[in-house]
C-alpha positions as CSV (number, residue, x, y, z in Angstrom):
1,X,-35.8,34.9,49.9
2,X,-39.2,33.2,49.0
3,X,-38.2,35.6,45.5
4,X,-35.4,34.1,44.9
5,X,-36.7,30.3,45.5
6,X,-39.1,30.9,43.0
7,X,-37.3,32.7,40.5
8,X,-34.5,29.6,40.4
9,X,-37.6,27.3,40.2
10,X,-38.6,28.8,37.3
11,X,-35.6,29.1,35.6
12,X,-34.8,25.3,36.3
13,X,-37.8,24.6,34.3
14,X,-37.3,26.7,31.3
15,X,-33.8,25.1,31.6
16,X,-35.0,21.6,31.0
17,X,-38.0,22.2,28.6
18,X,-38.0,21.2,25.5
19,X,-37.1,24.8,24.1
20,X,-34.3,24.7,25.9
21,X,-33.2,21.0,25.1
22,X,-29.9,20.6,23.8
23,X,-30.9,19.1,19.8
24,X,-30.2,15.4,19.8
25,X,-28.9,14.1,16.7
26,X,-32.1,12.5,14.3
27,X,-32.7,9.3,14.3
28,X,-31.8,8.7,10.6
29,X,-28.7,11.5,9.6
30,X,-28.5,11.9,5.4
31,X,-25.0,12.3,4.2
32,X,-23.7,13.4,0.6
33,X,-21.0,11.8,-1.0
34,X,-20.0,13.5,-3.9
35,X,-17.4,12.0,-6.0
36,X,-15.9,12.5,-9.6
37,X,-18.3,9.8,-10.8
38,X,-21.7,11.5,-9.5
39,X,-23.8,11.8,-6.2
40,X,-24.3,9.7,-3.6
41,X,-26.6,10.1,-0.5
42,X,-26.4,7.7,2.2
43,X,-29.0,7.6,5.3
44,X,-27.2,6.7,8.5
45,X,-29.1,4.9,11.8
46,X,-28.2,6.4,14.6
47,X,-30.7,4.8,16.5
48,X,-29.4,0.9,16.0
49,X,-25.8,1.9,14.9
50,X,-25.2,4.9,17.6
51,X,-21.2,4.4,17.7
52,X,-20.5,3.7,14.1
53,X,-23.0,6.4,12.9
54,X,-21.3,8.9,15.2
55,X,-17.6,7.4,14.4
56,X,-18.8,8.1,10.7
57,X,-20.1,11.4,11.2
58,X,-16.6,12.6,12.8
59,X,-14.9,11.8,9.8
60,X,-17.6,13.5,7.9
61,X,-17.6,16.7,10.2
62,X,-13.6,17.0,10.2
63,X,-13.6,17.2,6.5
64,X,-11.0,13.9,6.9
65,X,-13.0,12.4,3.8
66,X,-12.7,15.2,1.3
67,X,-10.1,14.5,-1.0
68,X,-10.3,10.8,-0.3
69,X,-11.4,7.7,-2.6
70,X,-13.2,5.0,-3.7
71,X,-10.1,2.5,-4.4
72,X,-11.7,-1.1,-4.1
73,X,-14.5,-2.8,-6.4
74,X,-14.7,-6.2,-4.7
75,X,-17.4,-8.6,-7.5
76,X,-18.9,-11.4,-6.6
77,X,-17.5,-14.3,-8.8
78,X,-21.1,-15.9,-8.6
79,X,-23.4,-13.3,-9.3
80,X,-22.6,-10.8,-11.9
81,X,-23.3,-7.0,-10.7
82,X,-23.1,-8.0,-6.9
83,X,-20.2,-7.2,-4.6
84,X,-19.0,-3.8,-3.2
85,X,-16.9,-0.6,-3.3
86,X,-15.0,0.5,-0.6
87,X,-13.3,3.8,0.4
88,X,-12.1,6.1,3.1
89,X,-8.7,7.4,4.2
90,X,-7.1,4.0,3.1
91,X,-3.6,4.1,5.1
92,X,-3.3,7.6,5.9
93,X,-2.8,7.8,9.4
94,X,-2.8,11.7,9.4
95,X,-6.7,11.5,8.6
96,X,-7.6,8.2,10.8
97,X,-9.0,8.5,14.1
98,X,-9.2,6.0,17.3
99,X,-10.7,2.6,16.3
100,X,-14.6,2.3,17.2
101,X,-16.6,-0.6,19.2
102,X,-17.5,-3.0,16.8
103,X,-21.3,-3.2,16.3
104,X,-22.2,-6.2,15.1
105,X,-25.8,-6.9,12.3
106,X,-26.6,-9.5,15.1
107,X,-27.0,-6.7,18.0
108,X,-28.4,-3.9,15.7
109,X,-30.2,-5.7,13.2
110,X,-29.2,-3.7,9.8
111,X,-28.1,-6.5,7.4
112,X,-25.7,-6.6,4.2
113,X,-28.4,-6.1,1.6
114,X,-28.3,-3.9,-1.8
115,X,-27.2,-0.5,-1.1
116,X,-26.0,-1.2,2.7
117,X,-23.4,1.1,4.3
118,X,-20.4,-0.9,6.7
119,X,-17.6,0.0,8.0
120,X,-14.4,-2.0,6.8
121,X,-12.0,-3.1,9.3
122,X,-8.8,-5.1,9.7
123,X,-9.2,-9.5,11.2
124,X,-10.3,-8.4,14.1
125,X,-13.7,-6.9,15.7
126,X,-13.3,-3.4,16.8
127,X,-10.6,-2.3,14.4
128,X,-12.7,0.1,11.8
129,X,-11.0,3.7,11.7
130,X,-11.7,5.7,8.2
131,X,-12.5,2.8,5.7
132,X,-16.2,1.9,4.7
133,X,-18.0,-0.1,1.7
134,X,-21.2,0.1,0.2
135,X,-22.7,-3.3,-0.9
136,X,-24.5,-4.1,-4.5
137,X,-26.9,-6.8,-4.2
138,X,-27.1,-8.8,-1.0
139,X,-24.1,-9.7,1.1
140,X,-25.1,-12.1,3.7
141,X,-21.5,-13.5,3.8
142,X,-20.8,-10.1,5.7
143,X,-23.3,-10.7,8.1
144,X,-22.2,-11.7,12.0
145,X,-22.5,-15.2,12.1
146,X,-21.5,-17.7,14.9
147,X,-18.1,-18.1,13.4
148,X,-17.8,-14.7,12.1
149,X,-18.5,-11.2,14.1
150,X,-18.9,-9.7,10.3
151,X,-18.8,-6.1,9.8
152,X,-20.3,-3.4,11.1
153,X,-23.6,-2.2,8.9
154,X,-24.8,1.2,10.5
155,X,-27.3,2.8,7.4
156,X,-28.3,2.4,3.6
157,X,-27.6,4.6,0.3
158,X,-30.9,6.6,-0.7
159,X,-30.0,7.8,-4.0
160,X,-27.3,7.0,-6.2
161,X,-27.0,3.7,-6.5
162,X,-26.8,4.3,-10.1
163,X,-23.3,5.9,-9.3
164,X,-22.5,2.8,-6.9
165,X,-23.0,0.5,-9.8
166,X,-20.5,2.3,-12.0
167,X,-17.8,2.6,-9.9
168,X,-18.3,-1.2,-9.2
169,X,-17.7,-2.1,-12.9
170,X,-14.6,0.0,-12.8
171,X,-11.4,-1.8,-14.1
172,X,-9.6,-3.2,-11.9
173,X,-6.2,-4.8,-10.7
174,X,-3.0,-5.5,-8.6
175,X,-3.7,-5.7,-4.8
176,X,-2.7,-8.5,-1.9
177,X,-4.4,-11.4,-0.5
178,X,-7.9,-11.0,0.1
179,X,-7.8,-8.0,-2.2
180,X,-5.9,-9.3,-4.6
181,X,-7.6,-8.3,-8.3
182,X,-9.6,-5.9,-6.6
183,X,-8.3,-2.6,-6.8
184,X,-9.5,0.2,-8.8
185,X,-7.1,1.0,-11.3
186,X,-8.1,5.1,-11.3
187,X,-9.6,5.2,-8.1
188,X,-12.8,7.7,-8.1
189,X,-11.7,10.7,-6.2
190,X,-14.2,11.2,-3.0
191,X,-14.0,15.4,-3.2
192,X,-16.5,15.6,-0.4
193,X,-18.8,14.6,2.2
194,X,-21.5,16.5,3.8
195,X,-23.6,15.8,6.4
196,X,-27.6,16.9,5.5
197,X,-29.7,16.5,8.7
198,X,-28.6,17.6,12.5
199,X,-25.8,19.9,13.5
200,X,-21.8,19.0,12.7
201,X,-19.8,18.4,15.4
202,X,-15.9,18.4,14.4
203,X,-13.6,16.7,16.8
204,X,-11.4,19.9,17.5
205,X,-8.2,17.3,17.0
206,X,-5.7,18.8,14.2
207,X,-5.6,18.0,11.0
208,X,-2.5,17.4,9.7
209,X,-3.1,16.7,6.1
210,X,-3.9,20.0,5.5
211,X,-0.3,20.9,6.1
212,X,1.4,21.8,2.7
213,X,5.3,21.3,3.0
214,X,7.4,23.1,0.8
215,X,9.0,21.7,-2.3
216,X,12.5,21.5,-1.4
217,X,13.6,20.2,-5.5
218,X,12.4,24.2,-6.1
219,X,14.2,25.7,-3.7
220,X,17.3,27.4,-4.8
221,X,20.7,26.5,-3.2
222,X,22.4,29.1,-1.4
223,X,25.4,30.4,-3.1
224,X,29.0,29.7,-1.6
C-alpha cells in the first residue's frame, strides 16, 4: 500500500512539472499574411488582448481567412498617407464565427498608432466576428474614449508595412455611408494566413465554404 502511495505521489508530480505542462500560447504570437500584393507579418498580444488574439487566431487556425481580402482603404482626408485597410471574411457568414467580448485600448492599453492591428466591428461594442484593419500612421480617433468604446487593438505589423502602404493607395470607389468612397476597386486577394509561433488550434466547427456545389448550367437535361 505504502508502494502504491508513493508511486501516485510521484507520478502527481511529474504530472504537474513543467515537462509535463500543457504549452501555453506565447505571449506575443507572429502571424503571416500573405497576399497577392506581398508579405505581411503581424505580432499579436496575447497577454493584453487574450480574447481578440485568440478570436483572431481561430480564424487563422480554421483556414477561414485564406481566400479572403483586403476590400477597404479608408485615407485620412487630413493627412496624406494615413488611414487604414481593412479585410476579413466581409459578409460571409459561412466563414464567420460567434461575435467576441470587446476589448477596449482603455483596458489593454495597445493604441491606434502606425502599423496597429484592430478588429472591425459593426455600432456596437462586442460585435467583431472575421473583419480587421491595420492602421497607417496614428489613429487616435479609434481609440476608446468617454463617448466612444473605439475598437479593439490586440497587436502590431512587424514587417511589411511597405505592402500596407500600397494597398492603401489602391483605387478606390462605390461603397455606403461611412464607407462610402472607400472600397478597393480590385480588392487584394488574402491567399493565406499562417500562424508562426505556438501550436494551432482549429475550432473543429465545419467549414462550409469549402463545399463546391455543382454547376447545374453544365449539367445536361435528361432526355424525354
Amino acid at each position: 500500500m505504502r508502494f502504491l502511495f508513493l508511486l501516485a505521489a510521484a507520478a502527481a508530480i511529474l504530472t504537474n512539472s513543467p515537462l509535463f505542462a500543457k504549452p501555453e500560447e506565447p505571449v506575443l504570437v507572429r502571424v503571416r499574411l500573405l497576399t497577392s500584393e506581398g508579405e505581411i507579418v503581424v505580432a499579436l498580444d496575447s497577454r493584453r488582448a487574450p480574447k481578440t488574439t485568440a478570436n483572431f487566431l481561430a480564424y487563422v487556425d480554421d483556414g477561414r481567412l485564406d481566400g479572403t481580402s483586403f476590400y477597404r482603404a479608408a485615407r485620412r482626408k487630413n493627412i496624406a498617407g494615413h488611414g487604414y485597410i481593412q479585410g476579413g471574411t466581409r459578409m460571409d457568414a459561412r466563414r464567420t464565427l460567434p461575435p467576441v467580448e470587446h476589448e477596449p485600448t482603455s483596458l489593454t492599453g495597445i493604441t491606434h498608432l502606425d502599423g496597429t492591428i484592430s478588429m472591425a466591428r459593426r455600432d456596437r461594442p462586442g460585435s467583431a466576428m472575421g473583419n480587421f484593419f491595420i492602421t497607417v500612421g496614428p489613429n487616435p480617433s479609434l481609440d476608446a474614449r468617454e463617448e466612444s468604446a473605439g475598437y479593439a487593438a490586440f497587436g502590431h505589423v512587424v514587417s511589411g508595412m511597405d505592402v500596407v502602404r500600397r494597398i492603401l493607395a489602391k483605387p478606390t470607389g462605390g461603397g455606403t455611408g461611412a464607407m462610402r468612397g472607400q472600397m478597393i476597386l480590385r480588392p487584394v486577394r488574402l491567399v493565406k494566413a499562417l500562424r508562426l509561433d505556438g501550436t494551432a488550434s482549429p475550432t473543429g466547427r465545419s467549414k462550409p465554404w469549402l463545399i463546391q456545389l455543382p454547376d447545374f448550367s453544365k449539367m445536361k437535361k435528361n432526355p424525354r
